[in-house]
C-alpha positions as a Python dict, from the first residue, in 0.01 Angstrom:
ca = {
    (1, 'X'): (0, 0, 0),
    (2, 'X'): (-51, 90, 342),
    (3, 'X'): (229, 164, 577),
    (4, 'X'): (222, 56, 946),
    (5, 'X'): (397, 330, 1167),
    (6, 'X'): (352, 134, 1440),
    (7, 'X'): (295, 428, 1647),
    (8, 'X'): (-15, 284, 1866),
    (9, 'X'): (-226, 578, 1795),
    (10, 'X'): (-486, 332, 1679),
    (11, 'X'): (-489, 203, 2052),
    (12, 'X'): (-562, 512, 2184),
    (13, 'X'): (-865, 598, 2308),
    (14, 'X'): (-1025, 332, 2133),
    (15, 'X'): (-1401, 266, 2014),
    (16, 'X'): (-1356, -64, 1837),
    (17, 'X'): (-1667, -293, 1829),
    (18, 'X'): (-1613, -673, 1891),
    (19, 'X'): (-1757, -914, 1676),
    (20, 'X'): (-1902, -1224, 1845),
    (21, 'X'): (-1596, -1442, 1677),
    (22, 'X'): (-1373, -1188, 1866),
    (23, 'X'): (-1498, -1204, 2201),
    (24, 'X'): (-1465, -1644, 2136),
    (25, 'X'): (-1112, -1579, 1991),
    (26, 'X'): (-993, -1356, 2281),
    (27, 'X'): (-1219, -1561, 2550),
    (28, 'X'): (-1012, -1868, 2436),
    (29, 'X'): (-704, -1724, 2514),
    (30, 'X'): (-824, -1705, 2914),
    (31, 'X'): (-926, -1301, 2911),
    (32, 'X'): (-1241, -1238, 3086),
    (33, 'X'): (-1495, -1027, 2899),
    (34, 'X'): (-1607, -832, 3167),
    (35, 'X'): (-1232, -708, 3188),
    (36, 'X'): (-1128, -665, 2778),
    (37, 'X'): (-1534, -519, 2695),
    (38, 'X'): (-1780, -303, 2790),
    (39, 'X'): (-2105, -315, 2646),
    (40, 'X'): (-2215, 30, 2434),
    (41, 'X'): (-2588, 194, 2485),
    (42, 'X'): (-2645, -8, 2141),
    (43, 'X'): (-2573, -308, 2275),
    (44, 'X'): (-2235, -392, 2063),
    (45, 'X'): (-1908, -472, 2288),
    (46, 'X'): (-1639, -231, 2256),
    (47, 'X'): (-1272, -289, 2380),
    (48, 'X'): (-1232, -151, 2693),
    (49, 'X'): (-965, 160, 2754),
    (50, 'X'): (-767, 175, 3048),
    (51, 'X'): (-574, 494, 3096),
    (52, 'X'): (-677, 638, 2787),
    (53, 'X'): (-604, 302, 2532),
    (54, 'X'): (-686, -51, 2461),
    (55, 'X'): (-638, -321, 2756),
    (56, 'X'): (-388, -514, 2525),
    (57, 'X'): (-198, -221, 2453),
    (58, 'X'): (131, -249, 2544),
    (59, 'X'): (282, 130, 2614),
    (60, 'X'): (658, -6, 2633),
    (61, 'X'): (653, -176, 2279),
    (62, 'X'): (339, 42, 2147),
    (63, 'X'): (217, -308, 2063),
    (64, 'X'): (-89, -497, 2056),
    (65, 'X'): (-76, -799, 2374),
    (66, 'X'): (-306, -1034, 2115),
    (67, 'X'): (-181, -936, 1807),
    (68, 'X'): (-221, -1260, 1628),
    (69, 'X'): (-583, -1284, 1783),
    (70, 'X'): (-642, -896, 1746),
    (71, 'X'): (-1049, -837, 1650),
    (72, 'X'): (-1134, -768, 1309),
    (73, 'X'): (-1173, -408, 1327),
    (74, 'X'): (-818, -406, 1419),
    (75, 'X'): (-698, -586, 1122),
    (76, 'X'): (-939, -383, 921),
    (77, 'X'): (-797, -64, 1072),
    (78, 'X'): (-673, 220, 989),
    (79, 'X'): (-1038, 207, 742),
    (80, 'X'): (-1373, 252, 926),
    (81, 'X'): (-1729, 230, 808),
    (82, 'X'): (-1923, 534, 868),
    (83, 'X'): (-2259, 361, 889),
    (84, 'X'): (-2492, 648, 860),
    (85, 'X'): (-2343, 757, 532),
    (86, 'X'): (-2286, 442, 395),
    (87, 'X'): (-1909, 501, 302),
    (88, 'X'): (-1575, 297, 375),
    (89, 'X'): (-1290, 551, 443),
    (90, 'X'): (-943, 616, 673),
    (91, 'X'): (-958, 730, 987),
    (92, 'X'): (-788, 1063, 965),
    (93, 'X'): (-624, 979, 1322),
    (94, 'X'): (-369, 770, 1151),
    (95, 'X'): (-51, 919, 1098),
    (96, 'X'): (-11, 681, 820),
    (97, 'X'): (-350, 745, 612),
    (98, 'X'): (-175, 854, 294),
    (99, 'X'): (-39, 564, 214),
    (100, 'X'): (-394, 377, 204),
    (101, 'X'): (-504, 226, -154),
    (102, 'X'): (-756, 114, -335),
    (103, 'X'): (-580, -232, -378),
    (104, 'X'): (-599, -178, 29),
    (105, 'X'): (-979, -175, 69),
    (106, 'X'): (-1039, -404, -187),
    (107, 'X'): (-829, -646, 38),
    (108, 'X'): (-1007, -600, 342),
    (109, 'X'): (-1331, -621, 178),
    (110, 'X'): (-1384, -996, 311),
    (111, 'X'): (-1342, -884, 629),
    (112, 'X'): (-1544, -562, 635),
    (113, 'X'): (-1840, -784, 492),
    (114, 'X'): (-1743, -1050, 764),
    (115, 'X'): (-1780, -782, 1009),
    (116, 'X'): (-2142, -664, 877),
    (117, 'X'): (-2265, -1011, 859),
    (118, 'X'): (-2135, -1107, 1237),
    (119, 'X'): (-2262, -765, 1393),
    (120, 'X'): (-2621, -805, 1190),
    (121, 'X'): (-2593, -444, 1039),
    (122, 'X'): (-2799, -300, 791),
    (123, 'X'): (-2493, -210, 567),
    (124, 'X'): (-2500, -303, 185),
    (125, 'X'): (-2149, -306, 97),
    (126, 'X'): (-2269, -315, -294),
    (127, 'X'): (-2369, 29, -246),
    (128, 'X'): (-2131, 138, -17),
    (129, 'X'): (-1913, 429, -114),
    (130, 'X'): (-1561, 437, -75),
    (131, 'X'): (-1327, 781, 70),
    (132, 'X'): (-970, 802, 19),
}
């Protein structure tokens, strides 16, 4: 199972996409999109970086600021979709990638597919292949 470091590298010099449930979630909480986001040439919000990692990154604690309202991708994380290829795999910036499972995917399925669905994305996850 996989292994939290909590080392932040994950924060750093993010890309993460916000699903429309993530922008309400962290909206709710009184951040200002405009300050969290910026909008990608594809359209999809991203979370914004501020000296080179996430605006809730906390450099102190290496912590996330809205942990318990963190966006998907960041509960999904340290796996990625590569969409062009059509495969689920780890990021290979995470210190801790070795210690990702099967059992670990398989978990975060609902939310991967929660992600396609919310972002409209032309992703079958039946045919998706997975990278360890």
């Amino acid at each position: 199972m996989f292994k939290c470091l909590k080392c932040g590298k994950c924060c750093l010099n993010t890309e993460m996409v916000l699903t429309p449930s993530d922008i309400r979630r962290i909206e709710k909480l009184g951040y200002v999109l405009e300050k969290f986001a910026v909008k990608s040439k594809d359209g999809l919000y991203k979370l914004r970086n501020i000296n080179g990692h996430c605006y809730f990154f906390n450099k102190k604690t290496t912590s996330c600021r809205i942990y318990d309202y963190r966006p998907i991708g960041c509960r999904i994380y340290p796996l990625i979709l590569l969409l062009d290829i059509k495969v689920i795999t780890v990021d290979s910036n995470c210190p801790a990638r070795s210690t990702v499972t099967l059992e670990d995917v398989i978990e975060k399925l609902p939310l991967i597919a929660r992600v396609v669905e919310e972002l409209k994305l032309n992703f079958d996850l039946s045919k998706v292949k997975i990278v360890l």
